[in-house]
N, C-alpha and C positions, 0 to 999 in steps of 0.2 A: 525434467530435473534441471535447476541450475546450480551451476559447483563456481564460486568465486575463490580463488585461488593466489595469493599471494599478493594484492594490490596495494600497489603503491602512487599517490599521486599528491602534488606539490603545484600550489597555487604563488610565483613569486617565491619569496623568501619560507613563506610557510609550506609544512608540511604534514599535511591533513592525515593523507594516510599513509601508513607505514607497516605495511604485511598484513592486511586484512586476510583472512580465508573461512570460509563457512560455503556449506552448500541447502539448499531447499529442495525437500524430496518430495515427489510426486503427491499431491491432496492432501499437503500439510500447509499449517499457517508459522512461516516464521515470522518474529519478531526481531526484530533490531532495536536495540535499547540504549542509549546512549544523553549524557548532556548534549544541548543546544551546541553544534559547531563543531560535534564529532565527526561527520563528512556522512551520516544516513543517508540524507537525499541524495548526497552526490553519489552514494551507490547505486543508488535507485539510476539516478539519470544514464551512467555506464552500466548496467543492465538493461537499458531500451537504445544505447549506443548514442547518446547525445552528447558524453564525453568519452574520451579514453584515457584509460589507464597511463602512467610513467612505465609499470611493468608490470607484470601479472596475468592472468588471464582469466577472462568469465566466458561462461560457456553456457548457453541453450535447449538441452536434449543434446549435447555432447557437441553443436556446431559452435565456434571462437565468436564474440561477438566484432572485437576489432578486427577482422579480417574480413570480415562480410562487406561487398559492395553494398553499394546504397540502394540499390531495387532489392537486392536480398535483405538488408535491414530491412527497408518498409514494409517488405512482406513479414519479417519474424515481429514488427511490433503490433503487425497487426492478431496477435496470441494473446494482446496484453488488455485489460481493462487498468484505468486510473483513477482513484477517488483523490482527487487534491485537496490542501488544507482548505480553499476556501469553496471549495466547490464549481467556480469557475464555469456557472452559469450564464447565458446569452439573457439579458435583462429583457430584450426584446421582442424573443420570442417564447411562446408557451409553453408549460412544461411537458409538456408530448410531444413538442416540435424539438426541444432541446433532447429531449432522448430519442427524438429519430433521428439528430444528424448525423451520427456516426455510420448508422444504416446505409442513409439515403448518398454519403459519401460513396461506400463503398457499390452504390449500385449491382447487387445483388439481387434482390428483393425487390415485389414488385408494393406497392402500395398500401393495397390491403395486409399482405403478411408483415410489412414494419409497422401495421399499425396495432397488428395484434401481440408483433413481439415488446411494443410499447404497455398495453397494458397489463401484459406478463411479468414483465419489470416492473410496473408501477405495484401490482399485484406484491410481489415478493419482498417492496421492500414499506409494506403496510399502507400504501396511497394513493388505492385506487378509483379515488374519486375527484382528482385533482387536474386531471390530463389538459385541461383548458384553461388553468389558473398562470399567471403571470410570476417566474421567481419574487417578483417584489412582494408580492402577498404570502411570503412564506415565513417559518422561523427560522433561525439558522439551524435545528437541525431538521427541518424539512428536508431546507434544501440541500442537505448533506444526504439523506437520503435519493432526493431525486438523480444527486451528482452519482451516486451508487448505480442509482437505475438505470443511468447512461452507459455506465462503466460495463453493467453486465446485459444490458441488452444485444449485443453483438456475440454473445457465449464465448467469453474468453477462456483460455486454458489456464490464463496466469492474472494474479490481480496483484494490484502495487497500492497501497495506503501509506500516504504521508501526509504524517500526522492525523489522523482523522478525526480525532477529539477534540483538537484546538480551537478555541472558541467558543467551545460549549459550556451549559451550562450540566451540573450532573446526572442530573436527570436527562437528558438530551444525549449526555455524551454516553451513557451507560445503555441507553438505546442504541445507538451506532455499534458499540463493541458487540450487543448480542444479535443485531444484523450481520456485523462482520462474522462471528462464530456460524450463523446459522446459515450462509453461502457454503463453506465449507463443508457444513452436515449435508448440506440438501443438494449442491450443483456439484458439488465434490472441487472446485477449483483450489490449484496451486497458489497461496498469496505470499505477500511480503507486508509485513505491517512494521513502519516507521514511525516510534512514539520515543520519548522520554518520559512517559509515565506507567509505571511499571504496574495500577492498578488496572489501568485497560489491559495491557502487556497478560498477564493473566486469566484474565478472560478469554482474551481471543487467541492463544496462542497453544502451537501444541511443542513449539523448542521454539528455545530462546538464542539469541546471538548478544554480548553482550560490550561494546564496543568502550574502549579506554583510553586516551593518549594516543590513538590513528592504529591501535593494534587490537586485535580478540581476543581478548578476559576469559570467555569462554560460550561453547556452542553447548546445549543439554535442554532438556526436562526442565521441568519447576523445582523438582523434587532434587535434581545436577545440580542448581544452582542453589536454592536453598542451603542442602547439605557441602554446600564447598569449604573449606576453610581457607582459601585464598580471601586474603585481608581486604585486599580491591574488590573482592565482588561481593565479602558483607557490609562493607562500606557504603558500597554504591546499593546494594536491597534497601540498608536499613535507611540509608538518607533519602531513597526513594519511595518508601513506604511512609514516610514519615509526612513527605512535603506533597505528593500526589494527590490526594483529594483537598487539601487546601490551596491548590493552586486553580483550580479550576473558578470559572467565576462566579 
């Protein structure tokens, strides 16, 4: 479980966040929904401990994450799988090499088992006939899948999407969203998905977080947020629903 609790954090004169709280419970998918510049990813970043908080506290399976030395970070991020916006593939080497490096980092595993945890992964995220093809030979969302396959090759406990859509085209990106649902069904993993588009938001999500002005609007259901009658959060549905599938490219 992770419980974020009250954070606060200020870049210079600006101040991104301002009392954030929400928590993520064990083999659910939250969402974080917000405008461009709301501070999502920087949640994400102080959830793997790459920043900290001004005050507040996030917490891991109930361990503080600013309070962790640094060999005990490395070891809690080692729970976490990351599918990043662009994918942030190695152009150079293959796509069965790009998802063994995580593996072969952590020196576990002798050769043949990374190699069959590779196309378990390639398996699971529909592309398993691709293991020796080059990122460049792919589409953008290939390789947003392949980036997936890196992320869950190592059986994480916890997975972080941001942004995962962007860039896509709909058809591509409506792919990824029922990947991202169908890890959850099938590996049971804890996620965090990081979108301002609230039509992926829906799909893949089983509670919502819904981020405003550096504060939480509100944490619920489809059906929470729907039925609210806070003016801010039918504001932000209906101008989300509205511009979501036209912004895609």
């Amino acid at each position: 479980m992770i419980q974020v609790e009250n954070i606060h954090k200020r870049f210079g004169d600006k101040k991104v966040l301002r009392g954030v709280t929400f928590d993520v419970r064990d083999k659910e998918t939250l969402v974080l929904l917000g405008k461009s510049g709301c501070g999502k990813s920087i949640l994400l970043k102080m959830i793997l401990g790459l920043l900290t908080p001004d005050a507040g506290s996030i917490t891991i399976d109930g361990n503080d994450v600013a309070s962790m030395s640094y060999p005990r970070l490395r070891e809690e991020r080692r729970k976490f799988g990351l599918l990043f916006q662009e994918a942030a593939l190695f152009d150079s080497l293959t796509v069965g090499d790009n998802i063994a490096l995580p593996l072969r980092q952590r020196r576990e595993n002798d050769e043949a088992t990374i190699r069959k945890r590779v196309r378990y992964a390639l398996d699971l995220v529909g592309l398993g006939d691709i293991e020796e093809q080059l990122p460049s030979s792919l589409s953008g969302g290939m390789k947003k899948r392949v980036g997936l396959a890196r992320a869950i090759a190592p059986s994480p406990l916890y997975m972080l999407y941001d942004e995962p859509t962007t860039g896509l085209d709909v058809v591509a990106a409506d792919e990824i969203n029922l990947l991202i649902a169908d890890m959850r069904t099938r590996l049971g993993i804890t996620s965090i998905v990081v979108t301002h588009d609230i039509h992926s938001a829906f799909v893949v999500g089983s509670r919502f977080t819904i981020l405003d002005g550096g504060i939480t609007l509100i944490t619920g259901t489809r059906d929470d947020i729907e039925k609210s009658r806070n003016e801010q959060i039918r504001k932000f549905v209906s101008s989300s629903l509205s511009t979501s599938r036209t912004q895609e490219p």
